[in-house]
C-alpha positions in Angstrom: 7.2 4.5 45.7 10.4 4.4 43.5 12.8 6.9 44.9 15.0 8.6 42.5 18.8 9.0 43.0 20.7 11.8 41.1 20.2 13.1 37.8 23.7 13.3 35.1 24.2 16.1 33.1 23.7 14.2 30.2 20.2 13.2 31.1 18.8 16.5 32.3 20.4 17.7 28.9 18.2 15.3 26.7 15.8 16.6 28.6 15.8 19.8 28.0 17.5 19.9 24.5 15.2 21.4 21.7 16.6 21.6 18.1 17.6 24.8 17.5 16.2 27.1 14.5 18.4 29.0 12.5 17.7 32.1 12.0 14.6 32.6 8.6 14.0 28.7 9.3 10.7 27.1 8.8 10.0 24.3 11.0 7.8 22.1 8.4 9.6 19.7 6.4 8.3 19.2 3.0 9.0 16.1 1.8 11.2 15.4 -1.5 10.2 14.5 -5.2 10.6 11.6 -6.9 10.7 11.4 -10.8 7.1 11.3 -11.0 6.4 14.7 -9.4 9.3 16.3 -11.4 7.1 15.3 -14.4 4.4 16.8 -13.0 5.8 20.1 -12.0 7.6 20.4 -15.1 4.4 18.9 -17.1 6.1 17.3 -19.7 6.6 13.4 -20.2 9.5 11.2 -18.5 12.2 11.3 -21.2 12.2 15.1 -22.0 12.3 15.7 -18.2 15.5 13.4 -18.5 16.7 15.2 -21.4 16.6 18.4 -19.4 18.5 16.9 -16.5 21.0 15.7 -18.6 21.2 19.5 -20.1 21.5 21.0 -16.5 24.2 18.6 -14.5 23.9 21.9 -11.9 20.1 21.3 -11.9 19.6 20.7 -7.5 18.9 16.9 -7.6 20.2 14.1 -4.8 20.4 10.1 -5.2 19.0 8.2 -2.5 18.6 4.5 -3.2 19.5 4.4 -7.0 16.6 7.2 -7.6 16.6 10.7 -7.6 15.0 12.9 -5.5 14.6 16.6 -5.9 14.1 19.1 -3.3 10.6 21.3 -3.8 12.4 24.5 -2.4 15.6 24.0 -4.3 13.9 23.2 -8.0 11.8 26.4 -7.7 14.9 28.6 -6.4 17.4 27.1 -9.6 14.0 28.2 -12.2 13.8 31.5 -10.2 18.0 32.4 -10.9 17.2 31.0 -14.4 14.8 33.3 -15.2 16.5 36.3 -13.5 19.6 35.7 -15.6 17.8 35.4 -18.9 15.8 38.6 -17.7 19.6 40.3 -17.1 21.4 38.7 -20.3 18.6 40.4 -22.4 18.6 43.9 -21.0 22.2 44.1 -22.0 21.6 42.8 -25.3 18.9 45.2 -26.0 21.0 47.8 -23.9 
């Protein structure tokens, strides 16, 4: 039997370390979109879905490898603002 001598701090901290949550937090991880599932969300073909990127530089979109990749969260949170500022620019046109 293989006696064990003293455990370091740093060991019995790895140990017991969990990533911590913030606060609202889900745990799941979706993963991120490519080009192709853009497209699909957006249901149009691949040049007017690069015509609207090029429209919308603040459009949430990162490059990773030369692509990019859109975050599933973030793309349906920008359309959501969208929409509630054309929903507020109108009322005070008609207002």
């Amino acid at each position: 039997m293989r006696r064990r001598g003293p455990v370091s701090l740093a060991t019995k901290l790895k140990l017991t370390a969990r990533p911590r949550q913030l606060a609202g937090e889900s745990t799941s991880v979706q993963p991120l979109w490519g080009m192709r599932e853009l497209q699909v969300y957006f249901q149009k073909k691949r040049t007017a879905t690069d015509e609207f990127l090029q429209k919308n530089p603040d459009f949430p979109k990162v490059k990773i490898g030369g692509e990019w990749r859109f975050d599933p969260e973030s793309v349906r949170a920008w359309f959501l603002r969208k929409q509630v500022t054309q929903v507020m620019q109108n009322e005070e046109k008609t207002g």
